[in-house]
PDB file of N, CA, C and O in Angstrom:
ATOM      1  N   UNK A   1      -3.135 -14.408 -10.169  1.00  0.00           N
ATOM      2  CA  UNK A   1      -3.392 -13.013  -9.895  1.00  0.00           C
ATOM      3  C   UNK A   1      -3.913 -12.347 -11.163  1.00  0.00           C
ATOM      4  O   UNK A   1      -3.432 -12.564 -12.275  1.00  0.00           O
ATOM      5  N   UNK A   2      -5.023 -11.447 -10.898  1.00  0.00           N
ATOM      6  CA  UNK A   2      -5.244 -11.142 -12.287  1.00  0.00           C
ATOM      7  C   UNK A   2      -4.645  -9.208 -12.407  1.00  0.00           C
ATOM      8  O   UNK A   2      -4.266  -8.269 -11.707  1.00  0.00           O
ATOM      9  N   UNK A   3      -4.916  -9.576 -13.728  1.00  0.00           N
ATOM     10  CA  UNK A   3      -4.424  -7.821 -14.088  1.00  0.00           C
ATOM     11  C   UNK A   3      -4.934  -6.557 -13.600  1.00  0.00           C
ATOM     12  O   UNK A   3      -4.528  -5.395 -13.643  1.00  0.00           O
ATOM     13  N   UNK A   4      -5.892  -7.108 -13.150  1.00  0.00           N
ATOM     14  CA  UNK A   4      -7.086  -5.817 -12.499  1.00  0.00           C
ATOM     15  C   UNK A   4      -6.343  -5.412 -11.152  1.00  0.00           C
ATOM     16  O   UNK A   4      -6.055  -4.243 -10.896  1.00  0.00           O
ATOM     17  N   UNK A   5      -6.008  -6.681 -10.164  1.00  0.00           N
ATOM     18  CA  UNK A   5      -5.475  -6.450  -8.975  1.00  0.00           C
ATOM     19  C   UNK A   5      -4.176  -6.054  -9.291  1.00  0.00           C
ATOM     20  O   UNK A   5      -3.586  -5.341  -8.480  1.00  0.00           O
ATOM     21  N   UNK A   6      -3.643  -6.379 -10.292  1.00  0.00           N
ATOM     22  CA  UNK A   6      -1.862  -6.444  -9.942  1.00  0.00           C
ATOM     23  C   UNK A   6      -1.805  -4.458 -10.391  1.00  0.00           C
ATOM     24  O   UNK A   6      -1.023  -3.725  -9.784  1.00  0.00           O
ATOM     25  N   UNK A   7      -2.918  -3.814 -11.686  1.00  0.00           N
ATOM     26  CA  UNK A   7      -2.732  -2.263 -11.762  1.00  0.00           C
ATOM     27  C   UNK A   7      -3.598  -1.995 -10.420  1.00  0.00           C
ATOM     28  O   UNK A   7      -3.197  -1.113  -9.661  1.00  0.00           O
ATOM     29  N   UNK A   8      -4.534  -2.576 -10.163  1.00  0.00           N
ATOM     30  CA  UNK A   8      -4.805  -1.673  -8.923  1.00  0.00           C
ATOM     31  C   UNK A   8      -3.962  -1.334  -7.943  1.00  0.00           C
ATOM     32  O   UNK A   8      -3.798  -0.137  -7.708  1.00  0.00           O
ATOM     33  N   UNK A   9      -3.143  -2.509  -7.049  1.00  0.00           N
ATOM     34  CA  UNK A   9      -2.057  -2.671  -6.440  1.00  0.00           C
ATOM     35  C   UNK A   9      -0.470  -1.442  -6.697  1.00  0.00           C
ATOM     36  O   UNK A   9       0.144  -0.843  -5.814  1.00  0.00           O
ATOM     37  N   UNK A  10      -0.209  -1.431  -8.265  1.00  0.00           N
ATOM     38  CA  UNK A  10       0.606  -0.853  -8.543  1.00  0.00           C
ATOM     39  C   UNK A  10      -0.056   0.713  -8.723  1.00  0.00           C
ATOM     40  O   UNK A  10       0.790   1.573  -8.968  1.00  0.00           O
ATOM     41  N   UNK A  11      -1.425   1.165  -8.632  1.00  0.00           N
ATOM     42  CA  UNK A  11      -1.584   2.517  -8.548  1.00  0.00           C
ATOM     43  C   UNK A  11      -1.564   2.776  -7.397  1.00  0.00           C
ATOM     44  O   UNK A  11      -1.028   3.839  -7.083  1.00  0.00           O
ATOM     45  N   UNK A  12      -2.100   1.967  -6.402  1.00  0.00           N
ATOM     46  CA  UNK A  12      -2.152   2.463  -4.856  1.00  0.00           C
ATOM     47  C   UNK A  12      -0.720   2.456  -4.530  1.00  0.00           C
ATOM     48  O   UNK A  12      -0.420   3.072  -3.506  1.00  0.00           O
ATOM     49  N   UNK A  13      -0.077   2.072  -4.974  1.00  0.00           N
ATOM     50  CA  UNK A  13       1.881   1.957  -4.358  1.00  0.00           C
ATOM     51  C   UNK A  13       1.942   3.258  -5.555  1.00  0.00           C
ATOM     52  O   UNK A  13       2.492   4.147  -4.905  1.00  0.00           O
ATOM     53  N   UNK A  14       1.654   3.867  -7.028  1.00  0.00           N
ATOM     54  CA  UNK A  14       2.506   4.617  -7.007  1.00  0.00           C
ATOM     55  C   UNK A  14       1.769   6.313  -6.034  1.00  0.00           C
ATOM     56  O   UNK A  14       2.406   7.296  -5.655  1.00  0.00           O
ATOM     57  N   UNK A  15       0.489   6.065  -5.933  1.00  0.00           N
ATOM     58  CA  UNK A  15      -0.019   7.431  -5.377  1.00  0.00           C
ATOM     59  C   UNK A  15       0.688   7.373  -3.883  1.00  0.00           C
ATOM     60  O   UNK A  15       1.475   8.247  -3.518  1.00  0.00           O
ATOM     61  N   UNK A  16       0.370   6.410  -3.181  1.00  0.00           N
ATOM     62  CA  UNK A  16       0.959   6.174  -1.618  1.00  0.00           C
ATOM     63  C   UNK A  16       2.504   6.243  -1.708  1.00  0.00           C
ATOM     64  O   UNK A  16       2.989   6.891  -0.779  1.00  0.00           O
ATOM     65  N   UNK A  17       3.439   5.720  -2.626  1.00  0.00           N
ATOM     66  CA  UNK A  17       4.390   6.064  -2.562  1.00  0.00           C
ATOM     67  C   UNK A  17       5.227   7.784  -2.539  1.00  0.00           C
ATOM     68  O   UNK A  17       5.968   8.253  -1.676  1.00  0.00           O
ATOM     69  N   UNK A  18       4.837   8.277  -3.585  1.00  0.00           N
ATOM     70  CA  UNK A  18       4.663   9.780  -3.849  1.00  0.00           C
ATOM     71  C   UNK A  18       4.286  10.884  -2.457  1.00  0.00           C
ATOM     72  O   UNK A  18       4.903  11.899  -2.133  1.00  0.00           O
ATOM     73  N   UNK A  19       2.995  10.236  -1.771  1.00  0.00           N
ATOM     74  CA  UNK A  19       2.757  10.622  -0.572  1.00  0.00           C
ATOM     75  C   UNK A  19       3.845  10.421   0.509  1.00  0.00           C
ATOM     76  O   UNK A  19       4.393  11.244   1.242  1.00  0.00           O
ATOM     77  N   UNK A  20       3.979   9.237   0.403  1.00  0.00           N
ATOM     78  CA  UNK A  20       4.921   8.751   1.574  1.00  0.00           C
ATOM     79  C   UNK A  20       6.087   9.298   1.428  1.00  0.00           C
ATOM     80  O   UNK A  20       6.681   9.250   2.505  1.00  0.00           O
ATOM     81  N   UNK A  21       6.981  10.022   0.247  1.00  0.00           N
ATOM     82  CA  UNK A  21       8.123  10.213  -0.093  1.00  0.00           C
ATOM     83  C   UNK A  21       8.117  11.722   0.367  1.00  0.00           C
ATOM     84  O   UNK A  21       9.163  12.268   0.718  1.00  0.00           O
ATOM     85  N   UNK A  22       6.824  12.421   0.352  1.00  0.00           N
ATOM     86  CA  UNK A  22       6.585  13.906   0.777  1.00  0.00           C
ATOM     87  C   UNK A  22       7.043  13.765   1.845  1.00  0.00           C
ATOM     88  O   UNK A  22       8.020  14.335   2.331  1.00  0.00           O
ATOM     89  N   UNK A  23       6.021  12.588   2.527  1.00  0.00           N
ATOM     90  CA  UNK A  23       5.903  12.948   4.202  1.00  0.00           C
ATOM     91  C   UNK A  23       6.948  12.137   5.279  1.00  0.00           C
ATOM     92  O   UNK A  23       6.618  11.908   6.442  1.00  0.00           O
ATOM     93  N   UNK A  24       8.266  11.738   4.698  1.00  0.00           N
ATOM     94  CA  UNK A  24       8.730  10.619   5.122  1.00  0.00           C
ATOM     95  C   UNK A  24       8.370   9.363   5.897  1.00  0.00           C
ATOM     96  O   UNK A  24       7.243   8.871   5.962  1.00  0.00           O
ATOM     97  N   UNK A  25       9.324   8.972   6.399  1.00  0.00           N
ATOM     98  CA  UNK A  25       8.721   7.221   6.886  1.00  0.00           C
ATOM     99  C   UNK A  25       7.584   7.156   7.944  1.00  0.00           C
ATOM    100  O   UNK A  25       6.886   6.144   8.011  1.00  0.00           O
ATOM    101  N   UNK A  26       7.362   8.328   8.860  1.00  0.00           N
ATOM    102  CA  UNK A  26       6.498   8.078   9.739  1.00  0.00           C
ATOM    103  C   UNK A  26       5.316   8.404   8.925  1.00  0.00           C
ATOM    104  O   UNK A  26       4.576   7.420   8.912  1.00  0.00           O
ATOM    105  N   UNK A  27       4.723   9.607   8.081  1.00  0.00           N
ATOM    106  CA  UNK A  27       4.250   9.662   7.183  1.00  0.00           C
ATOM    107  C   UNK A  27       3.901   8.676   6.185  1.00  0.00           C
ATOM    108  O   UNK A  27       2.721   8.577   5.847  1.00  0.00           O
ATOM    109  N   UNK A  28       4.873   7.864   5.624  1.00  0.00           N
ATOM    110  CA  UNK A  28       5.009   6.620   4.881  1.00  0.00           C
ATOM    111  C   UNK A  28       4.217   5.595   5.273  1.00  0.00           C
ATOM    112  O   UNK A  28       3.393   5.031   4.553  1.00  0.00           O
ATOM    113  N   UNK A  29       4.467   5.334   6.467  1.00  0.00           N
ATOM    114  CA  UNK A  29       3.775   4.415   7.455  1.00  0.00           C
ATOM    115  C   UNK A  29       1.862   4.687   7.178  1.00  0.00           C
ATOM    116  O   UNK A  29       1.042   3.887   6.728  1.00  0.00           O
ATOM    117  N   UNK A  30       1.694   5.905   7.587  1.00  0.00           N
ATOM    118  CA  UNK A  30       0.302   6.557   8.075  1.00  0.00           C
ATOM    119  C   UNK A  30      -0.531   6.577   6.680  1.00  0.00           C
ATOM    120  O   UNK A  30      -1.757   6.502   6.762  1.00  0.00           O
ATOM    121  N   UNK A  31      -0.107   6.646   5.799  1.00  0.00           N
ATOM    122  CA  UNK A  31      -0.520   6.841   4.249  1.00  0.00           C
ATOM    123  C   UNK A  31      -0.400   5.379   3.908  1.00  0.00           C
ATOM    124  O   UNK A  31      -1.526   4.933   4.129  1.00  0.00           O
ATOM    125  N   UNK A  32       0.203   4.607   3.577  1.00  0.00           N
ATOM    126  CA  UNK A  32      -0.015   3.462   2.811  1.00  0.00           C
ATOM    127  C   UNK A  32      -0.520   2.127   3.647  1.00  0.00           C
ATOM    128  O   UNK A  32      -0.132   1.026   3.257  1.00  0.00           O
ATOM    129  N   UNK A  33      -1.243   2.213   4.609  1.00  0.00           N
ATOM    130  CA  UNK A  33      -1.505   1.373   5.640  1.00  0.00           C
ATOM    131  C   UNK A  33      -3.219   1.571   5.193  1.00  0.00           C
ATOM    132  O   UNK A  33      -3.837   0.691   4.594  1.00  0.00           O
ATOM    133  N   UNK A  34      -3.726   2.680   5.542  1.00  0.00           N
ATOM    134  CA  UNK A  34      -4.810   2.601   5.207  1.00  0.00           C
ATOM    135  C   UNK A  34      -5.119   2.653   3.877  1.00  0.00           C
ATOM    136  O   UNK A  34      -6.320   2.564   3.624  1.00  0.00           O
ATOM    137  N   UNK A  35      -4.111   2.811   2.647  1.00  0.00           N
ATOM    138  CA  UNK A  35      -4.369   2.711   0.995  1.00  0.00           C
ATOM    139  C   UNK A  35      -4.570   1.078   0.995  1.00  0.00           C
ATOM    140  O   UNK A  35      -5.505   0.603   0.350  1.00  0.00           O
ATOM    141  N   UNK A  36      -3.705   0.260   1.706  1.00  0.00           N
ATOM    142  CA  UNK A  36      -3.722  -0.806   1.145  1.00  0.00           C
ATOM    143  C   UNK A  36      -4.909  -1.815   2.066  1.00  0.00           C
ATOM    144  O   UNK A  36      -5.274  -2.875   1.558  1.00  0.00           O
ATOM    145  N   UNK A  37      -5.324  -1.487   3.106  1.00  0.00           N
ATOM    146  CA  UNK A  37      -6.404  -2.221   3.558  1.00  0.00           C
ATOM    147  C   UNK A  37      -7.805  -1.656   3.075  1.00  0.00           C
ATOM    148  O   UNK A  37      -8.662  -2.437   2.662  1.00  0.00           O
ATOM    149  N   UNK A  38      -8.079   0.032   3.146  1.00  0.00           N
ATOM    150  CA  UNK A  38      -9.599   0.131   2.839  1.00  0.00           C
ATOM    151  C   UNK A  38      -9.700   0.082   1.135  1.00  0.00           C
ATOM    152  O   UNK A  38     -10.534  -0.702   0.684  1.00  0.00           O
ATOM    153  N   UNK A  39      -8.772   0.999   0.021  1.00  0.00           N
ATOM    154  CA  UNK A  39      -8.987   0.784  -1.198  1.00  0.00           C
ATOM    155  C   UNK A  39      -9.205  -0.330  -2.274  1.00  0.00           C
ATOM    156  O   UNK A  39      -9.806  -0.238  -3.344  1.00  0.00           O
ATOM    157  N   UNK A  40      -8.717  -1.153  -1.853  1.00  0.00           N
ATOM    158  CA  UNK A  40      -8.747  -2.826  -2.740  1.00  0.00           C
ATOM    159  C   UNK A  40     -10.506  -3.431  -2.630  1.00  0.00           C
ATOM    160  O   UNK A  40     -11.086  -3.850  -3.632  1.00  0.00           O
ATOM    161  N   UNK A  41     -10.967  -3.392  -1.671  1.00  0.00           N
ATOM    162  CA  UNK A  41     -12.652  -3.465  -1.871  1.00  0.00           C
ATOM    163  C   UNK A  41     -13.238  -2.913  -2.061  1.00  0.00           C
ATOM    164  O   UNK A  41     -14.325  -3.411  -2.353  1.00  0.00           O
ATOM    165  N   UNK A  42     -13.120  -1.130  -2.097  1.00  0.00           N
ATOM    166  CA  UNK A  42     -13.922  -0.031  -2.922  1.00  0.00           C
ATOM    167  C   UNK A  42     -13.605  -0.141  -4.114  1.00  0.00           C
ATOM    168  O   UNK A  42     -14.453   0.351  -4.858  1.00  0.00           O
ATOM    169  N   UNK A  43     -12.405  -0.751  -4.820  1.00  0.00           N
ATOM    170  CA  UNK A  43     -12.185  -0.915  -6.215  1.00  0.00           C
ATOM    171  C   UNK A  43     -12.587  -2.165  -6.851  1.00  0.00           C
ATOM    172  O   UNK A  43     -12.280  -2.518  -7.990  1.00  0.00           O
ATOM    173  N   UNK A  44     -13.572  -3.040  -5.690  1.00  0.00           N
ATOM    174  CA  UNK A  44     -13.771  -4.140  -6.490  1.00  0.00           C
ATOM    175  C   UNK A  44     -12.852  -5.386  -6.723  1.00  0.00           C
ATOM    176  O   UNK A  44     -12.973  -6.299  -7.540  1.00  0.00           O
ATOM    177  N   UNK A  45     -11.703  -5.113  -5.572  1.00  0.00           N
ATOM    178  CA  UNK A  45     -10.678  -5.595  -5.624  1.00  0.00           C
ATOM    179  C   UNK A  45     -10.403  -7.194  -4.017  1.00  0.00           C
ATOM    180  O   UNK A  45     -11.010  -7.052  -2.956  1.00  0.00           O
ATOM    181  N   UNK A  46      -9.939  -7.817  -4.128  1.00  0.00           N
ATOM    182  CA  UNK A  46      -9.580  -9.050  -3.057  1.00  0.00           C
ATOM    183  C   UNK A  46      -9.210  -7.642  -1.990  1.00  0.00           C
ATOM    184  O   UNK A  46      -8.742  -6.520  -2.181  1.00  0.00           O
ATOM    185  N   UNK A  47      -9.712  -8.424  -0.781  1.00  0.00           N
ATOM    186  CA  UNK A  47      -9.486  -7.519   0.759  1.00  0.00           C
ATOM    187  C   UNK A  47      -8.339  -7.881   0.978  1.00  0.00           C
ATOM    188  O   UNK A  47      -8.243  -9.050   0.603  1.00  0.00           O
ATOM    189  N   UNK A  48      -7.051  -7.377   1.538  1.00  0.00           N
ATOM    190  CA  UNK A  48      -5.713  -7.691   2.202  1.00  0.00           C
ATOM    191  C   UNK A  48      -6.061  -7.675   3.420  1.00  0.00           C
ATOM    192  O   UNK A  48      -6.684  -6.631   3.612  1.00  0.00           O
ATOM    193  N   UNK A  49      -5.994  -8.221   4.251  1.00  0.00           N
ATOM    194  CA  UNK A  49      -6.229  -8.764   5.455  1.00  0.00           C
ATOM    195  C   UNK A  49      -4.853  -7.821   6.715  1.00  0.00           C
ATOM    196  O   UNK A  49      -3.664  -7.745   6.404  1.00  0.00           O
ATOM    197  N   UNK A  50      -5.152  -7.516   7.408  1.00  0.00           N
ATOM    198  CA  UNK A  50      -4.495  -6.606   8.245  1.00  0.00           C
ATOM    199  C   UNK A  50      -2.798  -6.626   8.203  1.00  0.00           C
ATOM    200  O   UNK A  50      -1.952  -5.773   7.934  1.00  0.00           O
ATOM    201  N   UNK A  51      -2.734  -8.537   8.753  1.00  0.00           N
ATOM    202  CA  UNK A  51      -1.610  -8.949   9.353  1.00  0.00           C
ATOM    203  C   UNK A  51      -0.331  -8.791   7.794  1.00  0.00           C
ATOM    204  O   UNK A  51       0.889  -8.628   7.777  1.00  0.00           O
ATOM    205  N   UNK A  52      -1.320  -8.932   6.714  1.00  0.00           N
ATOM    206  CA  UNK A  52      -0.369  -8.899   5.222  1.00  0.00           C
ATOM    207  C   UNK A  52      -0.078  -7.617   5.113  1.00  0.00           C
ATOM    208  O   UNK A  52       1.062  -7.455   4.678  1.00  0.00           O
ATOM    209  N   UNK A  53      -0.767  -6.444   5.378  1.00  0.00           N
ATOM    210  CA  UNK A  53      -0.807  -4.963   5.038  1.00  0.00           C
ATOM    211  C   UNK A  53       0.153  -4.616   5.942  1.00  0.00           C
ATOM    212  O   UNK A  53       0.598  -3.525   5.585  1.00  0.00           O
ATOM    213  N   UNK A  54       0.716  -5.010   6.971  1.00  0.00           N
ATOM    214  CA  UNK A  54       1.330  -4.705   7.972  1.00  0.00           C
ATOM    215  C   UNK A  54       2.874  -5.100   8.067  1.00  0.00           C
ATOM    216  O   UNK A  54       3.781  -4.564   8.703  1.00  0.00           O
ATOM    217  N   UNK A  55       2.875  -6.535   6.981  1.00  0.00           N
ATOM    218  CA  UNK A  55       4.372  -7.234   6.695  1.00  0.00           C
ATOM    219  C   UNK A  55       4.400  -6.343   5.621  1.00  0.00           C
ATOM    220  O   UNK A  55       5.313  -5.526   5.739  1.00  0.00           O
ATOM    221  N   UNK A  56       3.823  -6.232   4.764  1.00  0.00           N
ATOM    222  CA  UNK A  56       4.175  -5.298   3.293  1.00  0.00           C
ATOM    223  C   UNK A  56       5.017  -4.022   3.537  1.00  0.00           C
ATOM    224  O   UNK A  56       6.005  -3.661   2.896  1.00  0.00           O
ATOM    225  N   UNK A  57       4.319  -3.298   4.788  1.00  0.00           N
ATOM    226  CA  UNK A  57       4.822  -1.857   5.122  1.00  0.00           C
ATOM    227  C   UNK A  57       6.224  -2.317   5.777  1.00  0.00           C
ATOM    228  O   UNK A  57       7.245  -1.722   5.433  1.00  0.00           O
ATOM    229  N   UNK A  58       6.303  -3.635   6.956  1.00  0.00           N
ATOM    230  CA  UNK A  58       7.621  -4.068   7.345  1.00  0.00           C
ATOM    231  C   UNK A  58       8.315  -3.635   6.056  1.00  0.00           C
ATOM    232  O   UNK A  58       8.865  -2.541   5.926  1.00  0.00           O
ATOM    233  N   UNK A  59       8.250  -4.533   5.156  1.00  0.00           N
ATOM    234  CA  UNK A  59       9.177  -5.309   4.309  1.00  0.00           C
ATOM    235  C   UNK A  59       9.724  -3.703   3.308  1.00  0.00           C
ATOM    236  O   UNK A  59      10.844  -3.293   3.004  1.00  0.00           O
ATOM    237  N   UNK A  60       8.516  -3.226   3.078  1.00  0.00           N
ATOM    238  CA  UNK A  60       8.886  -1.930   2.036  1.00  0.00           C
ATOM    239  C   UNK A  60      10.004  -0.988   2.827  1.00  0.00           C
ATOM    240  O   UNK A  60      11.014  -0.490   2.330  1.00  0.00           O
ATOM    241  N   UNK A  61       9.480  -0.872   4.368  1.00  0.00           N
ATOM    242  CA  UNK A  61      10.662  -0.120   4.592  1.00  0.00           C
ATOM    243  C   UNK A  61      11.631  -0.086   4.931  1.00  0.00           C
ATOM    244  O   UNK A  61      12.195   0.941   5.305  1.00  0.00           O
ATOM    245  N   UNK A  62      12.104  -1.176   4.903  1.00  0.00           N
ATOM    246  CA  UNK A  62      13.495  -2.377   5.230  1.00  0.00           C
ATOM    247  C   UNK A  62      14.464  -1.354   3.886  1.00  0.00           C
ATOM    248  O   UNK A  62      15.525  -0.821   4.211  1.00  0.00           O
ATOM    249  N   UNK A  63      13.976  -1.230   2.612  1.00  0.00           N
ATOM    250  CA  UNK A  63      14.241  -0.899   1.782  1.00  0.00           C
ATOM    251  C   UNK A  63      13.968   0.485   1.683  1.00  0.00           C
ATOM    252  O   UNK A  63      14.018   0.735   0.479  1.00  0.00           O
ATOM    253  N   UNK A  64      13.727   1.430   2.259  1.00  0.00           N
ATOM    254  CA  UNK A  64      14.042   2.682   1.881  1.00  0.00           C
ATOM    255  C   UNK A  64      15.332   2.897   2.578  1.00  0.00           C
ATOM    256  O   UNK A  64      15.729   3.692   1.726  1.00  0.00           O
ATOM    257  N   UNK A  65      16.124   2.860   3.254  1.00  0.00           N
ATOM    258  CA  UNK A  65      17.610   3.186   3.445  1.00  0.00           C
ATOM    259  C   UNK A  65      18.743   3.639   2.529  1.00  0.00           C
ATOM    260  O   UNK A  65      19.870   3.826   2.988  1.00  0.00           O
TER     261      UNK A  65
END
């Protein structure tokens, strides 16, 4: 993994996070779904593929409780 993806990755989680924390989980949901599939190839970045963008949001919000 290189460094480019891993800060890109970690800016889109901290702006989408921040968002998502405004707008809670349904909000949460609606905001970081489309950060993490359309932004990563406008930045020049590897595409995340739907079905991964979709376990990520599972998995993240397993953990907001």
């Amino acid at each position: 993994m290189s460094f480019t993806l891993i800060a890109g990755l970690a800016s889109i989680g901290a702006v989408g996070g921040f968002f998502a924390g405004l707008l809670g989980f349904g909000g949460g949901v609606i905001v970081m779904f489309p950060l993490l599939y359309y932004i990563p190839p406008l930045l020049d970045l590897a595409r995340i593929d739907a079905k991964t963008v979709a376990a990520v949001r599972a998995i993240s919000s397993s953990f907001r409780d």
